[in-house]
C-alpha positions as CSV (number, residue, x, y, z in Angstrom):
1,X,-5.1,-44.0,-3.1
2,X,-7.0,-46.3,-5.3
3,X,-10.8,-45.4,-5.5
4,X,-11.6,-48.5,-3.6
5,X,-9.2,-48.2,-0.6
6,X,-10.4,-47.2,3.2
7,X,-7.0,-47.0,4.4
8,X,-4.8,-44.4,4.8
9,X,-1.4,-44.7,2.9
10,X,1.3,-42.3,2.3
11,X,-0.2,-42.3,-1.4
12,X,-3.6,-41.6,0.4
13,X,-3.1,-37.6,1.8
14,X,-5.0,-35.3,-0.1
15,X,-3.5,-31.8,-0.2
16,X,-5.4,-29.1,1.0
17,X,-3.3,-26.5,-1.6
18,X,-3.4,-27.7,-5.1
19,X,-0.5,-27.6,-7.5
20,X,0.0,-25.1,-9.8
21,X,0.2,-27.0,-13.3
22,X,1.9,-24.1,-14.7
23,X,5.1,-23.3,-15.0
24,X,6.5,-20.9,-11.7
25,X,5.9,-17.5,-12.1
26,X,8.9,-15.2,-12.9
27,X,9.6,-11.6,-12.7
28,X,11.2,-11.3,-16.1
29,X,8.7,-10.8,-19.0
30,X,8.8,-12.7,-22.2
31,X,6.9,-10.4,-24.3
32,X,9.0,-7.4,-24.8
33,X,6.8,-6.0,-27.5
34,X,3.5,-5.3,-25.9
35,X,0.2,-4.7,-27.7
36,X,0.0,-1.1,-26.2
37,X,3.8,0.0,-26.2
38,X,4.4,2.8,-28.8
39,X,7.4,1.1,-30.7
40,X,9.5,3.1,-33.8
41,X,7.6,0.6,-36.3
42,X,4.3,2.5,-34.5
43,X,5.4,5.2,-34.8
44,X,6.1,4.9,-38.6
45,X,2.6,3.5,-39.2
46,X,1.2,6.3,-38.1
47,X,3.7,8.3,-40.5
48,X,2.1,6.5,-43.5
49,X,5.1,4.3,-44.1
50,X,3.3,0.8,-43.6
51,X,2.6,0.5,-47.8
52,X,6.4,1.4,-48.3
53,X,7.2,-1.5,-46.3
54,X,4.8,-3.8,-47.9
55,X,6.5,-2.7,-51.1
56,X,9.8,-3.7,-50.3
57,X,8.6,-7.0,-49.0
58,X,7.4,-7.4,-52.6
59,X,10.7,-6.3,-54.3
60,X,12.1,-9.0,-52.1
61,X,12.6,-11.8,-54.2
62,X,14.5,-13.3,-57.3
63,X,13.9,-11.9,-60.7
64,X,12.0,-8.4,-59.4
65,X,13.4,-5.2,-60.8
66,X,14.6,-2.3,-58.5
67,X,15.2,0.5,-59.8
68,X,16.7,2.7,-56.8
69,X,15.2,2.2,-53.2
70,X,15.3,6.3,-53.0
71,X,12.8,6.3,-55.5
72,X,10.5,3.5,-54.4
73,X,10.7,5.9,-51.1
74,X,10.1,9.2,-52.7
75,X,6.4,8.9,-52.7
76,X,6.1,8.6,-49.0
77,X,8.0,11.9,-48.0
78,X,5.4,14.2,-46.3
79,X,6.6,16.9,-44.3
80,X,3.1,17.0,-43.0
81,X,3.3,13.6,-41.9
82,X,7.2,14.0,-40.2
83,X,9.1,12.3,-42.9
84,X,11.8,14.9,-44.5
85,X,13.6,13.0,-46.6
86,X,13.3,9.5,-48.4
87,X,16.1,8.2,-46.0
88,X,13.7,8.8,-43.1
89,X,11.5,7.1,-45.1
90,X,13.1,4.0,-45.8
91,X,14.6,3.8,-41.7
92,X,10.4,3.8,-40.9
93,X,9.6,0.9,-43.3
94,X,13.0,-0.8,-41.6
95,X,11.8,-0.2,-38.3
96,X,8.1,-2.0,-39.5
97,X,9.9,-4.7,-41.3
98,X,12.4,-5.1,-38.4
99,X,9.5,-5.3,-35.9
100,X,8.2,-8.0,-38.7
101,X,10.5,-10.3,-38.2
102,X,11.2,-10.1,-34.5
103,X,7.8,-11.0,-33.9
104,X,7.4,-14.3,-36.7
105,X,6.7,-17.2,-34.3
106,X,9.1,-19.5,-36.5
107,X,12.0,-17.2,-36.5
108,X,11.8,-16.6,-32.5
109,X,11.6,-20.2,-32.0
110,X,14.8,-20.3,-34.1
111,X,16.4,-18.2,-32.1
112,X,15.6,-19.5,-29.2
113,X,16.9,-22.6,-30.1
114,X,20.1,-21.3,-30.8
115,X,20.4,-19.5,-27.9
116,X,19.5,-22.8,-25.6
117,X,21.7,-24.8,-27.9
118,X,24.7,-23.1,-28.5
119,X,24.4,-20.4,-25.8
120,X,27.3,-19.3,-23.4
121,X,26.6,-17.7,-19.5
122,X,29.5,-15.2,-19.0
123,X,29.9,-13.7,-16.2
124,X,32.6,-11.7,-14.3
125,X,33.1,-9.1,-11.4
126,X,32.8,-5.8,-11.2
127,X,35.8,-4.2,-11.0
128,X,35.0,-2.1,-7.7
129,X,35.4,-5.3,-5.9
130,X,39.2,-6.6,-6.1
131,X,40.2,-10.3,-5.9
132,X,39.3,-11.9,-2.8
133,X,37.0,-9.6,-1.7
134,X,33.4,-11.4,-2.8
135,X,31.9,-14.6,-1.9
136,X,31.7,-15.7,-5.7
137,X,35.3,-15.6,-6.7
138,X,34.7,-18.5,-9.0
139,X,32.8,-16.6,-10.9
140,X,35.4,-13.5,-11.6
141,X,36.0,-14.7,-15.3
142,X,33.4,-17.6,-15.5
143,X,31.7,-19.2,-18.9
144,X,29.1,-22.1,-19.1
145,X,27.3,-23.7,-22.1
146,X,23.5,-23.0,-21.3
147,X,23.0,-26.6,-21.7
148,X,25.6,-27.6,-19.2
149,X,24.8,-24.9,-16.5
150,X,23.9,-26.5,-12.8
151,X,21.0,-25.4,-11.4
152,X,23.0,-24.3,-7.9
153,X,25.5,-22.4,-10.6
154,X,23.2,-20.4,-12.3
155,X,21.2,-19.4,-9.0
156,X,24.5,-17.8,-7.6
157,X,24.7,-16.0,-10.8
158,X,21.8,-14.3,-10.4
159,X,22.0,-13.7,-7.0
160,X,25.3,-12.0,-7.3
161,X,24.0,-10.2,-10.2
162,X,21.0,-8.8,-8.1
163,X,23.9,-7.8,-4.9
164,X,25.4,-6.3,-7.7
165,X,28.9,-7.7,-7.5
166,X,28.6,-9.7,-11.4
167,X,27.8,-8.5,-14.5
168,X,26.2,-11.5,-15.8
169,X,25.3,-11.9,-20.2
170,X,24.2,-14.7,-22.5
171,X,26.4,-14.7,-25.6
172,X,25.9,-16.3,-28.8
173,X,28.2,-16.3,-32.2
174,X,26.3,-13.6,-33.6
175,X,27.9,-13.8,-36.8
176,X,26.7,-16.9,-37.6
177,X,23.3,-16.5,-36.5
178,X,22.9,-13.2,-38.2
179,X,24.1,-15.6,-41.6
180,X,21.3,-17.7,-41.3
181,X,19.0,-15.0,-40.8
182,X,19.9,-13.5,-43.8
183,X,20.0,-16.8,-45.9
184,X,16.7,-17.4,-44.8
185,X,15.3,-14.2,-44.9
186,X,17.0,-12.3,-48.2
187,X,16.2,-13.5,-51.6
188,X,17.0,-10.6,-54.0
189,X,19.6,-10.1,-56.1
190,X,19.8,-6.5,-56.1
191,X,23.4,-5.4,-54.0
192,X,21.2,-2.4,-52.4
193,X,18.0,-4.1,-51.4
194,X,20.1,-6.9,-50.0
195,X,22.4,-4.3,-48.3
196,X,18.8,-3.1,-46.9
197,X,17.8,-6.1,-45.3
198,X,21.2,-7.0,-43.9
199,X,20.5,-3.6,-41.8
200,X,16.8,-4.4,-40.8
201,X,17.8,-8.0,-39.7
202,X,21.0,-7.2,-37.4
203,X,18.8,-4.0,-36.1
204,X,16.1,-6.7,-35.6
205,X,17.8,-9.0,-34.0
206,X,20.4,-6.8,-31.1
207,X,17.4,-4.1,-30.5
208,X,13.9,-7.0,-30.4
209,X,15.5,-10.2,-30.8
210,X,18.5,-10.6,-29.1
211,X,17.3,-8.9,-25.5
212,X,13.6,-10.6,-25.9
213,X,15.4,-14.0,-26.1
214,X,17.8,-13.6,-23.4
215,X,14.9,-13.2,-21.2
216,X,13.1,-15.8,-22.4
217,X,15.8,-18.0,-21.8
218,X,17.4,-16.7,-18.7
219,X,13.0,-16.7,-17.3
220,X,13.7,-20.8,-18.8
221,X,16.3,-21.5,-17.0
222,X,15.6,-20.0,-13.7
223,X,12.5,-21.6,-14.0
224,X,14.4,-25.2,-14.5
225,X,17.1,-24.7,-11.6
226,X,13.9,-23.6,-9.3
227,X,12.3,-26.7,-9.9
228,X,15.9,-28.3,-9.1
229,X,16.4,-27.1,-6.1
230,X,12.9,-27.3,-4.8
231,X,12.8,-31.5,-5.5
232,X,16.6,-30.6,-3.5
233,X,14.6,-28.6,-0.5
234,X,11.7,-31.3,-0.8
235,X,14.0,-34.2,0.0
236,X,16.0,-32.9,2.4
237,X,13.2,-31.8,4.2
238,X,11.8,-35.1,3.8
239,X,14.7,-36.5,5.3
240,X,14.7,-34.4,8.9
241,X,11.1,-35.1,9.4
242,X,11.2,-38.5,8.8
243,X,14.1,-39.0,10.9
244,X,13.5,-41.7,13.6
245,X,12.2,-40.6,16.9
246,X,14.4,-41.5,20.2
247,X,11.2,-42.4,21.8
248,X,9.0,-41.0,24.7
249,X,12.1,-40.7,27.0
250,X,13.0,-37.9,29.4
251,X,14.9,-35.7,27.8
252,X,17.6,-32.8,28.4
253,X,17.9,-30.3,25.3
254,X,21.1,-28.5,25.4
255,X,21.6,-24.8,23.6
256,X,25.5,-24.4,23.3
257,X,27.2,-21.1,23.1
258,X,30.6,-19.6,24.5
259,X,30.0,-16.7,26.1
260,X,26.5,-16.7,26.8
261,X,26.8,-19.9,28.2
262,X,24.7,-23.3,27.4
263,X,20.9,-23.6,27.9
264,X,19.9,-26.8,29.6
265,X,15.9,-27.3,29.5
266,X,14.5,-30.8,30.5
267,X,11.9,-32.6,29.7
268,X,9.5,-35.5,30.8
269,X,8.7,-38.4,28.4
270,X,6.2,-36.4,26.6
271,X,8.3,-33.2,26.0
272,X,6.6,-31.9,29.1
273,X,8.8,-28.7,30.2
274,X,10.1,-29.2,33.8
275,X,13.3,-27.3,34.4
276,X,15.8,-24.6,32.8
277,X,19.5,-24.2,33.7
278,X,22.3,-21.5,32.2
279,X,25.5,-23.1,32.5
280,X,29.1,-21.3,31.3
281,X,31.6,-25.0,30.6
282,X,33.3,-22.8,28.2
283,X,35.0,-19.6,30.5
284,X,37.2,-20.7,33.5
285,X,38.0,-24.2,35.2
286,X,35.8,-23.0,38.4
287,X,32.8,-22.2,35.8
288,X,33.0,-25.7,34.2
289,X,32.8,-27.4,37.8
290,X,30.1,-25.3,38.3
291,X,28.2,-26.1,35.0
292,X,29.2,-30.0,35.9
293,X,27.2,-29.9,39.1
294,X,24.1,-28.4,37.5
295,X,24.6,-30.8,34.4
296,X,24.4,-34.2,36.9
297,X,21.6,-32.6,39.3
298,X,19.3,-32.0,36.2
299,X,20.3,-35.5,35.1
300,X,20.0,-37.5,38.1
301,X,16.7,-35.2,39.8
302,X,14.5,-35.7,36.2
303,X,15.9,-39.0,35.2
304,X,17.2,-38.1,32.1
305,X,17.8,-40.7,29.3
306,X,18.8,-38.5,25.9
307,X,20.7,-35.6,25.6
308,X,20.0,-33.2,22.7
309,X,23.0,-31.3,21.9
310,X,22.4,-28.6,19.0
311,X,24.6,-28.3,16.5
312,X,25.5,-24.5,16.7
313,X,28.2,-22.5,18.3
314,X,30.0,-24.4,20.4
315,X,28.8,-27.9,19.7
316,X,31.6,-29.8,19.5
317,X,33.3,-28.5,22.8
318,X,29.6,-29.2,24.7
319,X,29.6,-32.5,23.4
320,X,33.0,-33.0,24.8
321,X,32.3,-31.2,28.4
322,X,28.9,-33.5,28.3
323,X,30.7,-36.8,27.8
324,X,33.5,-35.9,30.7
325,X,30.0,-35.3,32.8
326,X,28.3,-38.7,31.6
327,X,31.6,-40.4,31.9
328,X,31.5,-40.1,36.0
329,X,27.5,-41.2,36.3
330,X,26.6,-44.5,36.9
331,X,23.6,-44.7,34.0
332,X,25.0,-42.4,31.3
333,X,22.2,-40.4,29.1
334,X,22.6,-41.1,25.3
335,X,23.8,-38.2,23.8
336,X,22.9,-36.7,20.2
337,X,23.8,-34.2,18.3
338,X,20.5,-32.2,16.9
339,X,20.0,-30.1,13.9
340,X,19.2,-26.8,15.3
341,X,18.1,-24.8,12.6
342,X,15.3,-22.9,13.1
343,X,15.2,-23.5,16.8
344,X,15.5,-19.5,17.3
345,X,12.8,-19.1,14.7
346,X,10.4,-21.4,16.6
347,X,11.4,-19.9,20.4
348,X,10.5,-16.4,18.8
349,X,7.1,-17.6,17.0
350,X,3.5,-17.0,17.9
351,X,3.5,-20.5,18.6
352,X,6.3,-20.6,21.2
353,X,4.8,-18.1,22.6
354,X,1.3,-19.4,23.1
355,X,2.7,-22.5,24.5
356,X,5.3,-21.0,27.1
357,X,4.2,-17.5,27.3
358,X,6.4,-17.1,30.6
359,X,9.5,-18.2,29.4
360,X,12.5,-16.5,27.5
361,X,13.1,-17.1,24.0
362,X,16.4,-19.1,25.5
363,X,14.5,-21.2,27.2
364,X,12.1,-22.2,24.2
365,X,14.9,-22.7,21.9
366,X,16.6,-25.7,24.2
367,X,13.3,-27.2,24.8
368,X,12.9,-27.4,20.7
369,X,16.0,-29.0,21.0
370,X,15.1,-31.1,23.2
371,X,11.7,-32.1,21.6
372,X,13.3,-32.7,17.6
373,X,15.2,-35.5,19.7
374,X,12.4,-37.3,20.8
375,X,9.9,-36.9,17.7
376,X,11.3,-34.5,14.9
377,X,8.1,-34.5,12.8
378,X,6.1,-33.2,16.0
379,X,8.5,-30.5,16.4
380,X,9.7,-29.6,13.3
381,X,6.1,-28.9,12.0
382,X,5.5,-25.8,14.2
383,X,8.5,-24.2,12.0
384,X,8.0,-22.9,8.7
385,X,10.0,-25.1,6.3
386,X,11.8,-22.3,4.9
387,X,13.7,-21.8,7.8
388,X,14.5,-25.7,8.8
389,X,17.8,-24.8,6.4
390,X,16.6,-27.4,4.0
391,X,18.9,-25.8,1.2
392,X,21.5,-23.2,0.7
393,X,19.6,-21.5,-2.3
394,X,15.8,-21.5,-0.8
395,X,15.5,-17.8,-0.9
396,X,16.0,-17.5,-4.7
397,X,13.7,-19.8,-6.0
398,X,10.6,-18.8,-6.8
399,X,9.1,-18.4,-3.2
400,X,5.0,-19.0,-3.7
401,X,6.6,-22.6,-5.5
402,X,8.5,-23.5,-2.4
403,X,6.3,-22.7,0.0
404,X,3.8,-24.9,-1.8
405,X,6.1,-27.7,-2.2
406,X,7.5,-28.0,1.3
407,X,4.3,-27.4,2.8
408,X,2.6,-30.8,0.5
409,X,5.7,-32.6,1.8
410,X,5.0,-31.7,5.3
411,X,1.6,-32.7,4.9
412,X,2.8,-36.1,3.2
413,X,5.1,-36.6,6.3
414,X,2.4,-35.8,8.9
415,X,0.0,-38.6,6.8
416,X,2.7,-41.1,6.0
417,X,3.4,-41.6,10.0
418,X,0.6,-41.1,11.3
419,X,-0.6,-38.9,14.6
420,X,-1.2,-39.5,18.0
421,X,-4.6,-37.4,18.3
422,X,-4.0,-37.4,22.5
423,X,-0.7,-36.2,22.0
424,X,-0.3,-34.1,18.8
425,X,0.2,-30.1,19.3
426,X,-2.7,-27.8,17.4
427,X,0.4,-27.6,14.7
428,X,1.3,-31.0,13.7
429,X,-2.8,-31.5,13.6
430,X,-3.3,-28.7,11.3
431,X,-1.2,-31.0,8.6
432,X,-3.7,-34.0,8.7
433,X,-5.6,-34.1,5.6
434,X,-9.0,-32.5,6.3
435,X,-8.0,-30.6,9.5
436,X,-8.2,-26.9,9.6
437,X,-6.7,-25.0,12.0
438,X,-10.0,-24.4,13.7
439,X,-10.7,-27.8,13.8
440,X,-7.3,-28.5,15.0
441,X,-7.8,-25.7,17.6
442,X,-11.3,-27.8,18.8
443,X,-9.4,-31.2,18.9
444,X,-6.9,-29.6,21.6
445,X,-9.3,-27.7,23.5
446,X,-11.9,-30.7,23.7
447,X,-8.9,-33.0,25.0
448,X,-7.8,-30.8,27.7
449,X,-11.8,-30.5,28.3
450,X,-13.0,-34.4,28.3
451,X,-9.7,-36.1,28.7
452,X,-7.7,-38.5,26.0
453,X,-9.8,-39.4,23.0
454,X,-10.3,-43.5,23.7
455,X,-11.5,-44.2,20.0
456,X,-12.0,-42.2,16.8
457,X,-16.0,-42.2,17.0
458,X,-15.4,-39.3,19.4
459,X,-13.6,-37.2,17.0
460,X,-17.4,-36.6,15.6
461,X,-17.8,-35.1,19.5
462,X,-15.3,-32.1,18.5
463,X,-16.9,-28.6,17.3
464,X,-16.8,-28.6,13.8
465,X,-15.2,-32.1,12.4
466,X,-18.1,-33.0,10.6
467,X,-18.8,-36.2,8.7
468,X,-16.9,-35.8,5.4
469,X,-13.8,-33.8,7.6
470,X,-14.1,-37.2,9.5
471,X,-14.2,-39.2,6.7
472,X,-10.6,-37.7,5.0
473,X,-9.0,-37.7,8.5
474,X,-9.5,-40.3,10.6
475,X,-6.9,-42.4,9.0
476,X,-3.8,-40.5,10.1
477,X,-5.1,-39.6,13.5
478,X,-4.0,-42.9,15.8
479,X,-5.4,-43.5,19.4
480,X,-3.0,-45.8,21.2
481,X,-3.8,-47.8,24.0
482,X,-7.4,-47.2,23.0
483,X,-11.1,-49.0,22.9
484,X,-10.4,-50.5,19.8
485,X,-7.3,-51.8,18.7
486,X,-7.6,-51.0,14.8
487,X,-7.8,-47.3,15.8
488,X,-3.8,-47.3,16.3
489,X,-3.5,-48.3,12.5
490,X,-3.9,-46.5,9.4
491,X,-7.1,-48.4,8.3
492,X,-9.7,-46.4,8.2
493,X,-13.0,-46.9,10.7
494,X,-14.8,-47.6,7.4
495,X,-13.5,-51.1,7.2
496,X,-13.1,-52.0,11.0
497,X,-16.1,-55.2,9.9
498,X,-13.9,-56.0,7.1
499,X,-10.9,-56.5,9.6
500,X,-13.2,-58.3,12.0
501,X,-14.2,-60.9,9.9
502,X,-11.3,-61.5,8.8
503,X,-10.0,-62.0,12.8
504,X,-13.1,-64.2,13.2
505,X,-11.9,-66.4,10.3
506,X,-8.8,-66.8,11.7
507,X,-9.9,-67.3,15.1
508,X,-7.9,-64.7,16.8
509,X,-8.9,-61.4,19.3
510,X,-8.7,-58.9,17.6
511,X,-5.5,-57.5,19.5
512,X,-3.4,-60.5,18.3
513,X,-4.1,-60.3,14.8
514,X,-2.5,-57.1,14.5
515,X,0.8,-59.2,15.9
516,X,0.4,-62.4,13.7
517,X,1.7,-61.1,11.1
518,X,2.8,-64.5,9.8
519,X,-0.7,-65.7,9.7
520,X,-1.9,-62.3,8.0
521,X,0.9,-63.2,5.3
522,X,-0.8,-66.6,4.2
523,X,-4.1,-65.0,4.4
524,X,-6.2,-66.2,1.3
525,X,-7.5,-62.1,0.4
526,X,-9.8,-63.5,-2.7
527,X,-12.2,-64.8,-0.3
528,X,-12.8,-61.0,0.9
529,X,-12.8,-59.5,-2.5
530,X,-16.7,-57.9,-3.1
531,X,-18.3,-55.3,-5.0
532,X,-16.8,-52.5,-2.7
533,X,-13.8,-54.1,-1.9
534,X,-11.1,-54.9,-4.4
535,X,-7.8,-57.1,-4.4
536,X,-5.4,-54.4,-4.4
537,X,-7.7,-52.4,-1.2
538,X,-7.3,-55.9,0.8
539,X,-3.5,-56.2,0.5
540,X,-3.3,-52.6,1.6
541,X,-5.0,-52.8,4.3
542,X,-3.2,-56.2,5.5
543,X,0.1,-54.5,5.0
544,X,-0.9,-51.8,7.3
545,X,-2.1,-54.0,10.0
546,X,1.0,-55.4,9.8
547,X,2.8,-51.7,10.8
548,X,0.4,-50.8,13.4
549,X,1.4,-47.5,15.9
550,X,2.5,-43.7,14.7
């Protein structure tokens, strides 16, 4: 929202969980040599073996003698001290030298950069699970270049890994890495000191390097598919709650299922619960007449207008059995086929059970059914996002990043549209920007107690919605068929005298200035423009009045 602008804009919402600016957490470390761990270079320190090492740093480089490395060791043999022999001595100042390089910032970075560049996932499975047998058969002899890997590819990877059905590795050409290691790092002449450092470098690179880097990649690029598939999850999500209502119609929400039957629950225009049917279409021609009876009773006796099939079990044959039903009425309902998932989650939440504490989880379920038809953000809300089935990898990712993600883009929903404060459960409230779930608790509790709100003023009345809660909120929260018109809009109460003077200019109520929308279109907005009220704040809030209504 720019700093100027009183209205509220899908830009506008201000999450109440900030964003982590760092990169998601991950369970695989990156720093496998750790300040306290007792490594073999450690251990040779504390032998005495650190000046031996810095001694054959020195010998390392063009034009310096050597004599014999047993010799340049001989010194540091102490039997006191653990080192027997000047071969023992000489693996200790490896081990140092060893640690040395794994830990040079450049080299690692080197490394790394091989290993993103020119790396290769290889996976296959285990042999206690013969062909055919897994879900992940397209991975039995499977190689990727790390660049190319798909986000969705690598997360099956893991996840078979972790079932334990792949052995999953990062390869490189070793050979060629190890040669510019040594290029890089050797500069002696002398055939045994070079033979030396050939031997610290490979044992520096498979025992620190090589498993420290894997990782650090492998942590990388998890991280990268995670973000991948979240932005996947975010839109989907998106996508079902911003699906567009059917509209405040009576409404039969249909559960199908074979042999537990169908569960019919209807509906007023409001999603008010008024009656619950079990019906068995699916088991014997005397059944179906049966369930055809109930089906045009519940219809014709609650006036129903849409029918909300979900789209489990047995979907497509209700949908047929429901058509053959509508076919022989007179004013056929509109019948739609409803994403289900999560409807069970829902009918078995605290929620569900708050708000129909006497019915069966059956029962609940159909009525969800029945509600995502007629307003899916309303509905959808009360579930946690995770289990809408907004992607078919959301349990791998890293879990404190979704749930953050999906829960800003529920919030963004909720704001973007708007809610009806007479209307909207303590759920869908608690997603306003500003509203707690106290606060959202208060709003309910003093509707049912003083009746529909008739103008956002009164919000001030509710137990704990103070000034600046107020202030964020009133916004998103419409009043429709209210006291004042601009209340069913998304500008905010702040510039209500703005919007007045601007219908006194044009000589209209102010009702039929939020319909002329041909005479808010040629509206000169420079005229307005003041110290507190910019240019870019004006044409926001004349393209709102233009969209009045959640």
């Amino acid at each position: 929202m720019r700093s100027q602008l009183k209205v509220a804009s899908p830009q506008s919402y201000r999450p109440k969980s900030k964003a982590a600016s760092r990169r998601p957490n991950s369970k695989i470390s990156t720093c496998p040599i750790g300040p306290k761990r007792r490594t073999r270079a450690t251990v040779a320190r504390e032998k005495g073996l650190a000046p031996l090492a810095e001694r054959l740093q020195q010998l390392n480089h063009t034009g310096v003698a050597v004599s014999s490395l047993t010799q340049e060791a001989m010194p540091y043999v102490a039997a006191d001290q653990g080192v027997t022999s000047a071969e023992e001595a000489l693996r200790g100042a490896a081990d140092i030298l060893a640690e040395q390089v794994a830990e040079q910032a450049a080299r690692r970075a080197q490394v790394r950069r091989i290993f993103l560049q020119q790396g290769v996932f290889t996976a296959t499975i285990k042999k206690t699970h013969p062909p055919g047998t897994t879900k992940y058969e397209m991975y039995r002899r499977y190689q990727c270049p790390v660049p190319a890997i798909a986000s969705h590819n690598l997360l099956a990877l893991l996840r078979g890994e972790k079932e334990g059905i792949l052995k999953l590795s990062l390869t490189v050409d070793t050979e060629q890495l190890l040669a510019q290691l040594e290029s890089q790092l050797i500069t002696t002449a002398v055939p045994e000191l070079r033979a030396f450092y050939r031997d610290l470098i490979q044992d520096a690179f498979n025992r620190l390097l090589r498993p420290a880097i894997t990782r650090e990649v492998m942590a990388d690029k998890k991280a990268g598919a995670d973000e991948v598939s979240i932005a996947t999850f975010e839109t989907n999500l998106k996508h079902l709650l911003l699906a567009a209502p059917a509209g405040m119609k009576p409404t039969l929400g249909v559960d199908p299922g074979f042999r537990t039957g169908c569960k019919l629950a209807a509906g007023d225009r409001i999603g008010k619960f008024l009656a619950y049917e079990a019906i068995f279409p699916h088991q014997s021609q005397a059944s179906a007449t049966r369930a055809a009876t109930t089906l045009k009773r519940l219809i014709q006796t609650h006036r129903i207008e849409l029918i909300a099939i979900g789209n489990g079990t047995a979907s497509r044959e209700t949908q047929r059995f429901v058509a053959d039903v509508c076919a022989q009425l007179d004013a056929a309902p509109v019948t739609v086929m409803v994403n289900e998932a999560g409807a069970s989650v829902y009918s078995a939440s605290e929620a569900a059970l708050q708000e129909f504490p006497d019915l069966d989880v059956t029962v609940r379920g159909a009525i969800s059914i029945a509600r995502r038809l007629q307003d899916p953000l309303a509905e959808l809300v009360k579930i946690d996002p995770k289990s809408i089935g907004v992607g078919q990898y959301q349990h791998d990712v890293d879990q404190t990043r979704l749930r953050q993600k999906l829960d800003d883009t529920v919030e963004s929903c909720v704001n973007y549209v708007g809610v009806d404060v007479n209307q909207a459960s303590k759920e869908l409230l608690t997603y306003v920007s500003g509203i707690t779930g106290t606060i959202a608790n208060n709003i309910v509790a003093h509707r049912n107690r003083h009746g529909p709100f008739r103008q956002r003023q009164q919000l001030l009345q509710v137990k704990q919605l103070g000034p600046k809660a107020f202030e964020q909120a009133a916004g998103f929260l419409r009043i429709r068929d209210g006291d004042q018109p601009l209340d069913n809009t998304a500008v905010h109460p702040e510039r209500y005298g703005l919007v007045d003077a601007i219908a006194q200019d044009l000589q209209l109520p102010l009702g039929q200035l939020l319909q002329s929308t041909g005479r808010l279109q040629s509206l000169a907005l420079e005229r307005y423009v003041s110290d507190s009220v910019g240019l870019p704040t004006l044409q926001d809030i004349v393209e709102e009045l233009k969209k009045p209504g959640p």
